[in-house]
MIPA-705108 format. One record per residue (C-alpha): residue in three letters; x, y, z. Coordinates in steps of 0.001 Angstrom, whole numbers, plus 524288, in hexadecimal, padded with zeros to 5 digits. Layout:
% residues N
ALAXYZ...
//
This chain:
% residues 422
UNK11DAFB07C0FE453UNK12323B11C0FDA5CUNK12165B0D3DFCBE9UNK12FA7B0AF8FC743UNK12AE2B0EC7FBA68UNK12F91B0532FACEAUNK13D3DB0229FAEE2UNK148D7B0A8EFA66BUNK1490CB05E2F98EDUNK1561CAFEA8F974EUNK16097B064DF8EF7UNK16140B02B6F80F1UNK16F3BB0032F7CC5UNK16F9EB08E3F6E04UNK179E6B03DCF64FEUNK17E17B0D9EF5ACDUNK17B18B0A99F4D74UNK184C2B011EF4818UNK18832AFF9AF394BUNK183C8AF4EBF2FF8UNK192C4AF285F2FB1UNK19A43AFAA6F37B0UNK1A63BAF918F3051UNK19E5DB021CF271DUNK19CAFB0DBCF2DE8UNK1A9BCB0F8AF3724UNK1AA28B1D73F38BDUNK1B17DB25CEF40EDUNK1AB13B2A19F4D0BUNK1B2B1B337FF5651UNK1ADCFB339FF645BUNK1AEFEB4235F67B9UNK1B2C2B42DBF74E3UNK1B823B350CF761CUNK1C501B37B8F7A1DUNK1C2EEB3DB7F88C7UNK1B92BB340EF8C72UNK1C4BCB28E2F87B4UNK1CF27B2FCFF8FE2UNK1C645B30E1F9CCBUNK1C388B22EDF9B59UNK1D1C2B206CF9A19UNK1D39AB28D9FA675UNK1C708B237DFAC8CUNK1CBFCB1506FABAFUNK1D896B16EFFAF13UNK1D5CBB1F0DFBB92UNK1CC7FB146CFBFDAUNK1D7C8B0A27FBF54UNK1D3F4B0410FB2F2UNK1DE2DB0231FA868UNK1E3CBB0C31F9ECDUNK1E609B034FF961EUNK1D9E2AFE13F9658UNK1D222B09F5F9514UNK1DAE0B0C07F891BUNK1D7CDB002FF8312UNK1C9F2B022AF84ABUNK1C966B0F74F7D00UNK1D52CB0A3CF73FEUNK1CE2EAFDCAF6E61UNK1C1C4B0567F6A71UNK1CB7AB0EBBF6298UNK1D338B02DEF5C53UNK1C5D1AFD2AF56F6UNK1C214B0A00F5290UNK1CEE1B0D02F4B7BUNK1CCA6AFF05F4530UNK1C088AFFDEF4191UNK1C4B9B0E4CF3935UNK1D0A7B079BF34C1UNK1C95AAF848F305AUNK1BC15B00EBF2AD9UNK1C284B03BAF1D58UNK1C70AAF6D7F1BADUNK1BBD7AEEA4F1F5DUNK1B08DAF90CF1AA3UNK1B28EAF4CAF0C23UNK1B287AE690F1071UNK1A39FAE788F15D7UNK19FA3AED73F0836UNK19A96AE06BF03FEUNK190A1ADE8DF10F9UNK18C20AEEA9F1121UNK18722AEA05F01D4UNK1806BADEEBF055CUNK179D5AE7C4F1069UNK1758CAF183F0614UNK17163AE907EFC98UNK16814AE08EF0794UNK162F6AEE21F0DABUNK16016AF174EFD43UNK15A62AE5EBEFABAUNK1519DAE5F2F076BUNK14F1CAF3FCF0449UNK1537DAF938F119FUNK155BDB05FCF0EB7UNK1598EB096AF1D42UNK16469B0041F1C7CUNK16AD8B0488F1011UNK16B66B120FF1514UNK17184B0D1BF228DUNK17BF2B04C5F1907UNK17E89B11BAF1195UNK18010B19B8F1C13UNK1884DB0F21F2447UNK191D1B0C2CF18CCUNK193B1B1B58F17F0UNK1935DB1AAAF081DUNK1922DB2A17F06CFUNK19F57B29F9F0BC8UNK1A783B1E7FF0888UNK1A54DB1CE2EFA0DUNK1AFBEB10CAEFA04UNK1A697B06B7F0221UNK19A72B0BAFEFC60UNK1A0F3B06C4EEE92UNK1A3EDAFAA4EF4FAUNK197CFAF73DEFA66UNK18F51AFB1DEED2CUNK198A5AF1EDEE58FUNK1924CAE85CEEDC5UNK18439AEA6DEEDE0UNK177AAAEE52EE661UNK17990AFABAEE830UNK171A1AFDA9EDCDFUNK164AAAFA12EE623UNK16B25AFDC6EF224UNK16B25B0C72EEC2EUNK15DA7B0AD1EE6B3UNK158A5B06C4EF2DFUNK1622CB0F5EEFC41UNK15A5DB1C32EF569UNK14CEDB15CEEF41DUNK148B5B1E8FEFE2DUNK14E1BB29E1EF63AUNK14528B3085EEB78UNK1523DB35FEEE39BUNK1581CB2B91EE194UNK14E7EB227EEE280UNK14710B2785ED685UNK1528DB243FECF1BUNK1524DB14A4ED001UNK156E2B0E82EC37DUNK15A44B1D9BEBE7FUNK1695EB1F53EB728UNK16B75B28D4EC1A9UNK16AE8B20EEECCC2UNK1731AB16A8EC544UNK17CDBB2197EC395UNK17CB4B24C4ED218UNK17E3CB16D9ED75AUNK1894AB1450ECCBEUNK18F85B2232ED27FUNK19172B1997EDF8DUNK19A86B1047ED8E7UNK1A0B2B196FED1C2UNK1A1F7B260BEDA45UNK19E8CB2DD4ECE92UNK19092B3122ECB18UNK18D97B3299EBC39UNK18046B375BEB647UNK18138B38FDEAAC9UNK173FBB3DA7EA109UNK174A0B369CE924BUNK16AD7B30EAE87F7UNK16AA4B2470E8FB0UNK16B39B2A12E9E90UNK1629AB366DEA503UNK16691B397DEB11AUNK15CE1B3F37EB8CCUNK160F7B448DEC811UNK15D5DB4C98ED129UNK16546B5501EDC6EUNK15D6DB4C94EE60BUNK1633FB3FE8EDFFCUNK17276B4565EE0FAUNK16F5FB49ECEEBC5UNK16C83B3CFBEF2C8UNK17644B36C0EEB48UNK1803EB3EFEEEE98UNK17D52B3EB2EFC2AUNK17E03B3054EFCC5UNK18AECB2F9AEF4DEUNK191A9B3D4CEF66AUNK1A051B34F6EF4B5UNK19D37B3556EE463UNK1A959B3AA9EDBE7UNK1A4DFB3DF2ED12AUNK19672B42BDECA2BUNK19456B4461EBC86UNK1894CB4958EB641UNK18789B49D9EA8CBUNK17C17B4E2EEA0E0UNK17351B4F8DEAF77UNK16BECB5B47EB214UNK16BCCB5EB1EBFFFUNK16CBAB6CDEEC60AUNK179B7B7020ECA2EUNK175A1B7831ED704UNK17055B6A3DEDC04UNK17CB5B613BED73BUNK183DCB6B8CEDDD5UNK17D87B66BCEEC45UNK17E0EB58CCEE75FUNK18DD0B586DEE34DUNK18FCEB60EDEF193UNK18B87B537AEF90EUNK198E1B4CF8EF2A1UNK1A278B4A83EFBE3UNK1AD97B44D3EF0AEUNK1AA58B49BCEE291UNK1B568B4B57ED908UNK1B031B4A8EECBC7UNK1A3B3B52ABEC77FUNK19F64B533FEBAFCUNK19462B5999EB691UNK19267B5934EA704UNK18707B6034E9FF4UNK17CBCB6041EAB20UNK1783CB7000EA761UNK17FE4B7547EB3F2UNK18085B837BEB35AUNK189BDB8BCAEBA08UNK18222B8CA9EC62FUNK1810CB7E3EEC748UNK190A9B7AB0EC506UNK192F7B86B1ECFFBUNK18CCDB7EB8EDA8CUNK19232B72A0ED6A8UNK1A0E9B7736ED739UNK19DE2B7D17EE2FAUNK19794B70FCEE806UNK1A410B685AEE54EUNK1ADB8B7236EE4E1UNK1B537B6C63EF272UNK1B1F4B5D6EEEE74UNK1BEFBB54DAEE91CUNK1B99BB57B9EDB45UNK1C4A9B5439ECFC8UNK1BC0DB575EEC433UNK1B147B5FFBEC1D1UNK1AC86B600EEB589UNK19E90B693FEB100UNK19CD7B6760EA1B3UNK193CBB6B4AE99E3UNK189F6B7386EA1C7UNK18618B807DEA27BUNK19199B8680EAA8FUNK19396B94A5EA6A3UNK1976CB9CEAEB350UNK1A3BFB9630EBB08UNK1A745BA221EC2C4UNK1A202B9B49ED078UNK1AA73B8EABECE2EUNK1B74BB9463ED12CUNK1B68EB9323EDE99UNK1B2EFB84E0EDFD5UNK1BCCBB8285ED5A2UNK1C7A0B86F0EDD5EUNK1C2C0B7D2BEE873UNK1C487B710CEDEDDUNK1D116B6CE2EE2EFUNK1D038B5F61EDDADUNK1CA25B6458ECF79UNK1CFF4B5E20EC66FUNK1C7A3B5E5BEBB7CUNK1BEBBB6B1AEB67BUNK1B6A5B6A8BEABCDUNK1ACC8B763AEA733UNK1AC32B7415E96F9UNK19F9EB7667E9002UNK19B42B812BE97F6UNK197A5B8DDBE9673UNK1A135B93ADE9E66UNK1A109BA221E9DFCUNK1AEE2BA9F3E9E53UNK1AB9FBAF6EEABFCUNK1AD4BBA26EEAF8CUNK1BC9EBA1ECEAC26UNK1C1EEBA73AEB77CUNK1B937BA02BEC107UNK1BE48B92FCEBC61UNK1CD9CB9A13EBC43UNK1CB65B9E9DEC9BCUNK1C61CB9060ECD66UNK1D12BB895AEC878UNK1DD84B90ECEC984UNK1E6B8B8A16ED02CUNK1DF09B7EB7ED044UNK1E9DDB7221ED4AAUNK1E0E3B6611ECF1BUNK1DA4EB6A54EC2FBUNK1DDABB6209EB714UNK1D303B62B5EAEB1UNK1CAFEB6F06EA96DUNK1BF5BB6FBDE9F7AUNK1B9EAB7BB7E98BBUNK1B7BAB7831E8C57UNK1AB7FB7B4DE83F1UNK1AC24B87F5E8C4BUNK1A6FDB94EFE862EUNK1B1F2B9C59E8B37UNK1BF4DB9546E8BDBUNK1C622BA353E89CDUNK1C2EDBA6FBE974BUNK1C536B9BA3E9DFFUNK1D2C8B9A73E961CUNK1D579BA810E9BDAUNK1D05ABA757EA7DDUNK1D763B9965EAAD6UNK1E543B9B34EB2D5UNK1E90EB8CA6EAE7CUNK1F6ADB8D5DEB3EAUNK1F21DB8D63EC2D7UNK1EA4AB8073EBF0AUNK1F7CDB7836EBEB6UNK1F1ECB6BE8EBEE7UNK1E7DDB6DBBEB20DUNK1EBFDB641EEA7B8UNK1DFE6B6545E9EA9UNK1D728B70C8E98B2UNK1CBECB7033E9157UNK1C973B7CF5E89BAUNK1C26DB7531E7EF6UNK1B746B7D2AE75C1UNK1B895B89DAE7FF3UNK1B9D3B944CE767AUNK1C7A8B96D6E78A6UNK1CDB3BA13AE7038UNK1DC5ABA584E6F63UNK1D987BAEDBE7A0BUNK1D535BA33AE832FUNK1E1EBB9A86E7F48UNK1EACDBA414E80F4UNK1E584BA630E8EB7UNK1E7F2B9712E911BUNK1F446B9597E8B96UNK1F843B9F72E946BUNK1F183B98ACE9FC6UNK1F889B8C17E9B20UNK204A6B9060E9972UNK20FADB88A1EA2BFUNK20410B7E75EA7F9UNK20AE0B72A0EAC01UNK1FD8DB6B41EACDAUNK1F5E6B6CABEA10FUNK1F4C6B5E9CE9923UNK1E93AB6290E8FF3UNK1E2D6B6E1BE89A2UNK1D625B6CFCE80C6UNK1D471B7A4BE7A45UNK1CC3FB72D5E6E97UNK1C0E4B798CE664FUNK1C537B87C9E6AA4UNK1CA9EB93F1E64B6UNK1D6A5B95D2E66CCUNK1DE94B9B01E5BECUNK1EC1AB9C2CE5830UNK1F004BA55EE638EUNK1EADCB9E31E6C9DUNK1F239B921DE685BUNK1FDA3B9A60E68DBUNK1FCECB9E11E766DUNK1F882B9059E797EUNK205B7B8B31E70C6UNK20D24B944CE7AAAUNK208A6B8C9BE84E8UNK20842B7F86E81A9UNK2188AB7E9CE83E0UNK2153BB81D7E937EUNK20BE1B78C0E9460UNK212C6B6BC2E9A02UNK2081EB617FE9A2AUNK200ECB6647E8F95UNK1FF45B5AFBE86DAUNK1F2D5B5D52E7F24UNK1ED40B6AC0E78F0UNK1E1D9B694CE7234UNK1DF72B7665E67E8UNK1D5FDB6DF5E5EE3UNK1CC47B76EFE584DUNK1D14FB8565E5A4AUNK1D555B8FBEE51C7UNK1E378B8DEFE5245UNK1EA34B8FC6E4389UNK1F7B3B8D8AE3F03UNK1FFF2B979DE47BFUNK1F77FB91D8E5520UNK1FA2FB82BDE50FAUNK207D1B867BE4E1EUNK20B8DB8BC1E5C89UNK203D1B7FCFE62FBUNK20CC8B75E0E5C19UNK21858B7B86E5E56UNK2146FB7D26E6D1AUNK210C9B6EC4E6C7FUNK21E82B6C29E67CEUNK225E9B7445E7254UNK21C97B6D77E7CFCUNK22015B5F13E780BUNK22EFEB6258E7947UNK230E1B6A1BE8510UNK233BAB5F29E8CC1UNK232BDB50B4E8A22UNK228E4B4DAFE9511UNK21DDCB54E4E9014UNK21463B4E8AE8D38UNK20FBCB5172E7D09UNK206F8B5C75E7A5EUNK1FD2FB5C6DE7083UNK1F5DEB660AE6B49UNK1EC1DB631FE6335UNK1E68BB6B99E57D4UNK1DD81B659EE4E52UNK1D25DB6E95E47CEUNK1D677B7CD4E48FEUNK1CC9FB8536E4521UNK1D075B9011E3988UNK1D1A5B9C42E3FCBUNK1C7B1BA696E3DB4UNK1D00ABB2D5E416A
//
């Protein structure tokens, strides 16, 4: 006889992967394609004899406990915060490493910054993170570092602060943002103060966020080239406040363009840099018209007189404060922003401290100050403005108090004039 050869290996039944807890991970799946197959079996079973109805209730009860299940998820996710803890903190303290990535990845924390808060309230995260990037050299190097301490504390806090002092040295790498940034890219706000990284690299590492709207980067040495890629890199991200102190900024022409794209600025701040005058127009270009712009910096600036010039402050109607602080301004440069400010309805606050402005330009700013609705506070501290300037300002501080009974009190402030040298 024939050998029948070993009999057919019986069929293994393969059951997709399912979720630690599947209320965890409900996603939307479409089935592509799903509807024609649903209608022939509709067609199919009814053309055989079998029931309409039935066949609809067999395709219409799967669809009910889907629809459930997308509209119960939000309400019974947070309430399973408590177990997916307990599950980290056992797979830490066990030191499974393959489950704490599974957990991660299951709960979907790069995404839903809400639960992950929840569940690290509950746990250890502090070893859960240690032992989560064991298997990383970045981060791992940094065990028991300030740094890491500032990143896990960033979690809690959506905001991630590092900040160099006599106490505190921060020392990172790209590689270590990097990774960080592409396990949390739902952070709203960095600040660096005092760090030195290059600004080319923080450029690729602030492109992985997916929510930033506050970035502040104070006295980290960026040069022009650096803050260029960074703008660019967040320039269409939900960002309401950029602020770049205190580097080495000089050339601004390139940020006009990524300006404009800022919709939701709200907050600009450029002082103590050396900003050349070429620069002027770039930033006017980049900001005319702007619709959410309240707050602008440039003081400590070499040359305010161009960027008073160059400025068209009445197409940013929604500026309330200007900071024009110890920026060289001469009568030239307040003359041009009077005439800029002229008729804003917006305009709350204008610092033009530690200049020199003289008394024409406190004339022309006098002339004004009457237009000027919400102007409430105009700071001239430490200028060059003698008896015929201080004159005009108080008299135009007097006609703006009682031209109507709803404005709100201006002030204008000027304490330590400096004796003219003319």
């Amino acid at each position: 006889m024939p050998s029948r050869g070993p009999p057919p290996a019986p069929a293994v039944s393969r059951k997709p992967k399912t979720s630690c807890c599947p209320w965890l991970t409900l996603k939307s799946h479409p089935q592509n394609g799903g509807s024609p197959q649903a209608l022939m079996a509709i067609a199919y079973s009814h053309l055989e004899g079998g029931s309409l109805l039935v066949a609809l209730l067999n395709l219409a009860i799967p669809l009910v406990q889907v629809l459930g299940s997308f509209v119960l998820c939000p309400i019974l996710r947070p309430m399973v915060a408590p177990w997916y803890a307990t599950q980290l903190d056992a797979a830490a303290a066990d030191s499974n490493l393959l489950l704490m990535k599974r957990l991660f990845l299951e709960a979907d924390f790069h995404n839903d910054r809400d639960f992950f808060v929840l569940v690290t309230k509950q746990s250890d995260f502090l070893s859960v993170f240690y032992k989560m990037f064991s298997d990383s050299p970045d981060l791992a190097s940094m065990r028991g570092d300030d740094t890491l301490e500032s990143f896990i504390e960033a979690l809690s806090t959506n905001r991630l602060k590092l900040a160099n002092g006599l106490l505190v040295e921060h020392t990172l790498s790209e590689g270590q943002l990097r990774l960080f940034m592409q396990k949390f890219p739902w952070l709203g706000a960095v600040c660096f103060l005092g760090c030195t990284i290059d600004g080319q690299e923080l450029a690729g590492v602030l492109g992985l966020c997916t929510d930033l709207r506050h970035l502040e980067l104070f006295n980290i040495a960026l040069t022009s080239e650096g803050a260029e890629a960074i703008v660019k890199a967040v320039a269409d991200m939900p960002l309401e406040s950029l602020d770049l102190p205190q580097n080495e900024i000089a050339n601004i022409e390139a940020l006009a363009a990524p300006l404009k794209r800022m919709a939701s600025l709200k907050e600009l701040d450029l002082r103590n840099n050396p900003l050349e005058p070429g620069g002027a127009k770039a930033l006017a270009e980049g900001l005319r018209g702007h619709r959410a712009l309240v707050d602008l910096g440039l003081c400590d600036i070499p040359c305010g007189d161009a960027f008073a010039e160059a400025l068209e402050l009445s197409t940013m109607r929604t500026l309330r404060i200007l900071w024009m602080s110890d920026s060289k301004l001469t009568d030239e440069g307040a003359k041009a922003l009077a005439q800029h400010c002229k008729g804003h309805g917006a305009l709350e606050r204008l610092w033009l401290t530690s200049n020199e402005i003289g008394d024409v330009g406190a004339q022309a700013l006098a002339e004004a100050v009457p237009t000027m609705t919400a102007l409430g506070k105009l700071d001239l501290d430490n200028n060059k403005i003698q008896a015929d300037g201080q004159e005009a300002l108080r008299a135009a501080e007097q006609a703006h108090r009682g031209w109507r009974l709803r404005r709100p009190g201006l002030e204008i402030s000027l304490d330590s004039q400096e004796k003219s040298t003319e």
